[in-house]
N, C-alpha and C positions, 0 to 999 in steps of 0.2 A: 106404673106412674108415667104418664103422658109428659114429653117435653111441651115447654111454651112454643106458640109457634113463631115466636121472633129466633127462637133458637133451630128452628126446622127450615125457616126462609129466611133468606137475605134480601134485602132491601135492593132496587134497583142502583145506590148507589153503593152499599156494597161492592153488589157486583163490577161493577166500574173499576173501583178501586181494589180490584185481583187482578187487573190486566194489565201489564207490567210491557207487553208488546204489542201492536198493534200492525199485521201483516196488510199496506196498500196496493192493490195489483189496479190496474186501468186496465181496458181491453175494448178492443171494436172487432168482433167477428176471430175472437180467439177458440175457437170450439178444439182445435187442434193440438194444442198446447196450454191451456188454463188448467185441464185437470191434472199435468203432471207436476205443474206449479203447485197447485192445490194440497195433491197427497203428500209433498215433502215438506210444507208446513205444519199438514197432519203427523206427519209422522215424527214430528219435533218430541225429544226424550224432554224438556220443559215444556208446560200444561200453560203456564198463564199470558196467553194470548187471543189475538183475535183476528180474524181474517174479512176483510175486508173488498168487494172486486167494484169497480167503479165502472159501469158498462154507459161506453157510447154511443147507444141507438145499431146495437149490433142487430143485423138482419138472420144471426145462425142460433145454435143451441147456449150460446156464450151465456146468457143470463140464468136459462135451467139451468147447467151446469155448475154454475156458484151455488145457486140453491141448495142443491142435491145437496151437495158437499158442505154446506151448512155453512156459508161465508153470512155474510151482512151484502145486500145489491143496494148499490147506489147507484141510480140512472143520471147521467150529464148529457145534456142535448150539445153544448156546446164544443168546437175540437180541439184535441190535443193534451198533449199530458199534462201541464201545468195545471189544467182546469180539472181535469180528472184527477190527480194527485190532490190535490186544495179541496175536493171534493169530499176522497175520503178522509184528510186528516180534522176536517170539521166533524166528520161522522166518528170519531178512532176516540180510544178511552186510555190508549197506551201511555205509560211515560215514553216510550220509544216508539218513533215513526220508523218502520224499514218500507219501501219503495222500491217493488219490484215490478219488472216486465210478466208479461204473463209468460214468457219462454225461461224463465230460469227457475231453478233447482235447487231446494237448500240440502247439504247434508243433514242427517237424521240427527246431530248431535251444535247446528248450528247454534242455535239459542246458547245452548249450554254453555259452547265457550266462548261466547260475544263477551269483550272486553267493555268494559264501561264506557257509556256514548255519554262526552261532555261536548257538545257543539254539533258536528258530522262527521260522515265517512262514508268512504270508499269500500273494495271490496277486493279481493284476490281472483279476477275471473279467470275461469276457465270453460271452457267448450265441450258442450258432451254429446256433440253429434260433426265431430270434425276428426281431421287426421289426424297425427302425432305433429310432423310438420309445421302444422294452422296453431296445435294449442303451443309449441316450443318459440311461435311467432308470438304470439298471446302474451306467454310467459317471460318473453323479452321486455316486450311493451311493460307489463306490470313493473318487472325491475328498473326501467326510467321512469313510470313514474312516482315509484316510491324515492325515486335520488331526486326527482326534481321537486318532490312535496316537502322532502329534508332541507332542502336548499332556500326554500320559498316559496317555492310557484305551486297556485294553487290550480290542480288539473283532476280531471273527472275519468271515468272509463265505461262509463254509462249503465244502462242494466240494472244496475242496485243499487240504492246510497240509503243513509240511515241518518237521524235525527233525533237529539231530545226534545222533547214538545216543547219543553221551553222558550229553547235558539227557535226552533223553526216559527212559533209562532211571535219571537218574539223579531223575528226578521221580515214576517208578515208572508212566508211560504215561496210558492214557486211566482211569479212574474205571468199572469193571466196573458201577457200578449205574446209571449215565447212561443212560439210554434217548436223552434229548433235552440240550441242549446242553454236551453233552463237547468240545465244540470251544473253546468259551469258557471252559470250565474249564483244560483242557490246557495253552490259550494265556496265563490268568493264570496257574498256576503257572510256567510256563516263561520269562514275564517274571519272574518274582522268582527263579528259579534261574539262567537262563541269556544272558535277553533272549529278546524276540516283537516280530517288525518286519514291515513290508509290504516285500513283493520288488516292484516294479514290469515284473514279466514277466507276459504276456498268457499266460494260460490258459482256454480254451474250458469251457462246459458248459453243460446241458441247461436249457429254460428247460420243459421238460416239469409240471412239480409247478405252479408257476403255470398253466398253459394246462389243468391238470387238475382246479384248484379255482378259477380266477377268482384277483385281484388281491387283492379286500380280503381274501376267507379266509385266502388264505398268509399275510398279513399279521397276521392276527388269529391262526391258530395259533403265529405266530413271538413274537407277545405273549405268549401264553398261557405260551410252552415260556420263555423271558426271565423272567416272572413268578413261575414255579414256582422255579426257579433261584435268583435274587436272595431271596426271601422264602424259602424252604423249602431249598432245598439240592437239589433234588431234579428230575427228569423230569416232563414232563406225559403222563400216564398217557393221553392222547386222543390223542397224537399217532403212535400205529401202527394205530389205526382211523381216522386220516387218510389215512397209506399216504404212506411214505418211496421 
């Protein structure tokens, strides 16, 4: 006896509504690093999600590459993350936005113990092409800013942040004119709409952008991009002939 075939196929919206995450990577000429992003989404012990890669007129393999690997490609002519993140969370079917760089890493058991996302969140980063030294520097940083997000102050660490689709879109996403820190921004309106908390799960990524300009420059850019923000409202216009 032949099943029905409403019982053999699911409906497009179905399908929709099995995807419970929705994996957003941006990229411009990530050929180097997108497919290791790639495999440790794959290799998630939880199934119902979707990946997602937001390419910005990359001139390498960046776009076959998503392919391959079976992501969803969304093309943005337009630059920067904001506009790439916004891009795929319109394209995304998750209840959960996660937002990642094309340089980081999830453990194989990340989904599994993602704690319930009511508003947003941070992440536990670590470095997995650095010293011991770099990640015990890292791992300082982390413990301020979990004492300072206990305290009030709402701070970011870049790399990866997570959202219920709700908050996020109920906050209207990332700030299209943000070149530089749309993260900090996102993350205080989303403490005032829905709450921003640190997850304490270990998430991987690139210590590459340090190892590319030395210590204090990142550090002095990361002021710069801070400074413009707080005082102006605005991006630091130097920081894409730094090179993100």
């Amino acid at each position: 006896m032949s099943l029905p075939s409403a019982l053999l196929f699911s409906s497009k919206e179905e399908i929709k509504m099995e995807i419970e995450y929705s994996f957003i990577i941006p990229t411009r000429n990530e050929e180097g690093y997108l497919k290791g992003c790639m495999d440790s989404v794959k290799s998630q012990t939880v199934k119902n999600w979707e990946m997602i890669v937001v390419d910005g007129l990359s001139t390498d393999a960046t776009a076959r590459l998503a392919k391959e690997a079976g992501a969803k490609v969304v093309y943005e002519k337009r630059k920067g993350p904001s506009v790439a993140r916004n891009a795929g969370a319109r394209n995304a079917h998750g209840r959960i936005l996660i937002f990642a760089d094309a340089d980081v890493r999830f453990p194989h058991d990340f989904l599994e113990r993602l704690c319930m996302i009511k508003g947003g969140c941070i992440f536990d980063l670590k470095f997995w092409d650095a010293s011991v030294f770099a990640n015990a520097t890292f791992a300082a940083w982390n413990v301020t800013i979990r004492l300072l997000m206990k305290a009030g102050v709402t701070i970011t660490n870049g790399s990866c942040l997570a959202f219920d689709s709700v908050t996020f879109n109920k906050i209207g996403g990332f700030r299209d004119d943000l070149l530089t820190n749309e993260d900090h921004d996102i993350a205080i309106r989303s403490a005032k709409a829905g709450g921003f908390f640190f997850c304490p799960l270990k998430v991987l990524t690139s210590a590459r952008r340090i190892k590319k300009s030395g210590v204090i420059a990142y550090l002095r850019m990361h002021f710069r991009n801070t400074k413009n923000y707080m005082i102006h409202n605005s991006s630091n216009p130097e920081y894409w002939d730094y090179g993100k």
